[in-house]
N, C-alpha and C positions, 0 to 999 in steps of 0.2 A: 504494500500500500504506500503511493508514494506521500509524500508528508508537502503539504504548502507552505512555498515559504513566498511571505509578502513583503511588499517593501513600503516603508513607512520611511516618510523624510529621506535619511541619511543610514536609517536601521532598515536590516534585514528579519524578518519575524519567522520562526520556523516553529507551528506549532504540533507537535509532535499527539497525535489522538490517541493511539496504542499503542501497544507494544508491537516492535521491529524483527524482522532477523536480521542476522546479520551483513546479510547482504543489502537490505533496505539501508541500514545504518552507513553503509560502507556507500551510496546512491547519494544517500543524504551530507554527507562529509563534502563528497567531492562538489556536489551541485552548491554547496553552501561556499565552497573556499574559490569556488570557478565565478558564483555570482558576484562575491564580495571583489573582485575586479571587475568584472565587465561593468557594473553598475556604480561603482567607487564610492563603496558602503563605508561608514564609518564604525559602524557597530554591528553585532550581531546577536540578538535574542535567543535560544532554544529554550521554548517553553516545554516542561515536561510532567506538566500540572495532574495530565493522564493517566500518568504510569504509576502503577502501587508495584511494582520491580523494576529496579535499573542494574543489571547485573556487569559483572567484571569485563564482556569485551564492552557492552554498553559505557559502560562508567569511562573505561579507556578513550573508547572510541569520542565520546564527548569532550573529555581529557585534550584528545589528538586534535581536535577539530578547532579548539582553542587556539592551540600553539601554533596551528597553522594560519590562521583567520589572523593570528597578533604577527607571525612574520607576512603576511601581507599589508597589513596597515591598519588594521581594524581590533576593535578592543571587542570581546563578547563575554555577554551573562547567561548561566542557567539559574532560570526561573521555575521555581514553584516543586523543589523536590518536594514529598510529601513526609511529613513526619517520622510514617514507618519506613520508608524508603531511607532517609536519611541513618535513620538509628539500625537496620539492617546494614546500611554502606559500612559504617563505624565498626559494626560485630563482626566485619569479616575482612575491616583493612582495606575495602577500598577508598580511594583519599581523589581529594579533586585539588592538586595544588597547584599553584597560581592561577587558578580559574577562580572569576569571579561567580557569586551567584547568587542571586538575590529571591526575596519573598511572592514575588508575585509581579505580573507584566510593568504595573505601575512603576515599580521600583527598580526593575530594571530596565526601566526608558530611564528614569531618575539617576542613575547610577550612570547610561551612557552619557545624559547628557552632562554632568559633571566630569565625565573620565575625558570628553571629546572636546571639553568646554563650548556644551551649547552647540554643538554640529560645527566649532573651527578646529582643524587641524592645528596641533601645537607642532610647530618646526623647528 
């Protein structure tokens, strides 16, 4: 199922409705890190407000998607882990580090627009 990802302003939004395989996820990485150029995105959302599991190639794979989308120029948030989802990630070591990620869509618009100051590239 492929996932929509919308463009808002200067943000990419990719809302993620259920759970992936892996190969979706792997569809979704590239399509997000191919868009964030052609479109010359400044930020990147992955809402994943849906999922009650985000497992280890999951958690990775979002992880990668990050670091990728930041060596193209763009800063991204995941939005809306779910409580159990978060405190399952913790029980089993998986870790989201130097990824941002905030409460809910509002707050990660809030967060890019602080990181990007307000849709201007810092040079």
């Amino acid at each position: 199922m492929p996932v929509p990802i919308l463009k808002q302003s200067h943000y990419l939004i990719a809302t993620i409705q259920s759970a992936l395989n892996d190969t979706d996820l792997l569809q979704l990485r590239d399509a997000l890190v191919s868009k964030v150029g052609s479109l010359r995105s400044r930020g990147v959302i992955v809402d994943v407000t849906a999922l009650d599991v985000l497992d280890s190639f999951a958690s990775r794979t979002v992880r990668d998607l990050a670091y990728m989308i930041r060596l193209r120029g763009a800063e991204t948030v995941i939005v809306g882990i779910q409580p159990e989802v978060a405190f399952a990630m913790v029980q089993l070591g998986i870790t989201m580090e130097d990824v941002a990620t905030a409460l809910d869509l509002e707050e990660g618009l809030a967060y890019l627009d602080a990181k990007t100051q307000h849709g201007q590239r810092a040079l």
